[in-house]
N, C-alpha and C positions, 0 to 999 in steps of 0.2 A: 719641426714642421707642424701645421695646423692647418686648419681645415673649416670653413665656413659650412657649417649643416641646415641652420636653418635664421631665415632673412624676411621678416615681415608677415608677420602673422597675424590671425582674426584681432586678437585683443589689443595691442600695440601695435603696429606697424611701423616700428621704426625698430624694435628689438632685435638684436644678433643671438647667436649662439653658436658656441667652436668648441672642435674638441683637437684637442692638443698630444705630441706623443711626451712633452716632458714638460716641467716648471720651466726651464731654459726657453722653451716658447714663447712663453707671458712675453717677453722685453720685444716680440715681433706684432705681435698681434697689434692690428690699429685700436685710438685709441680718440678719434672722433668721428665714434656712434654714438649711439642713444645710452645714459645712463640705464647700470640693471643691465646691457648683455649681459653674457655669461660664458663660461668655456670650462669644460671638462676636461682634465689630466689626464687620462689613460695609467701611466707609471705608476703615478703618485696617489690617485682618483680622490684626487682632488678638485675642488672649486673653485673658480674664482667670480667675481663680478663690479663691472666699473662703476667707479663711483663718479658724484660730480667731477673731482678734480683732473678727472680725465689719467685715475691710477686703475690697475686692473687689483683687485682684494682679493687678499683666500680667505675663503667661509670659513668660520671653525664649528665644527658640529661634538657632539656627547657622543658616548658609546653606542648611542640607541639608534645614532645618522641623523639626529634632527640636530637643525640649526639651531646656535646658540650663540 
């Protein structure tokens, strides 16, 4: 299950962002919005973010939680 949080805000207005209770979510979530939403795992707390091709990507981050 997922969960749309937040839809349209000052900088982008056309940006999503979901937060998700498992990876197995990713294959529901839509997938024409705006390139760059985003959806957080819960389970996993993991990342992801769509790319053009209209795929949802998991971020990979270092030890330190920054993106890499």
């Amino acid at each position: 299950m997922y969960s749309l949080v937040q839809y349209r805000n000052m900088m982008n207005l056309a940006l999503s962002k979901f937060v998700a209770d498992n990876d197995e979510d990713i294959k529901d979530l839509p997938t024409d919005i705006e390139v760059g939403s985003e959806v957080f795992v819960i389970e996993s707390s993991s990342k992801y973010m769509l790319n053009h091709q209209g795929k949802w990507i998991k971020l990979k981050f270092n030890s330190s939680g920054n993106n890499i």
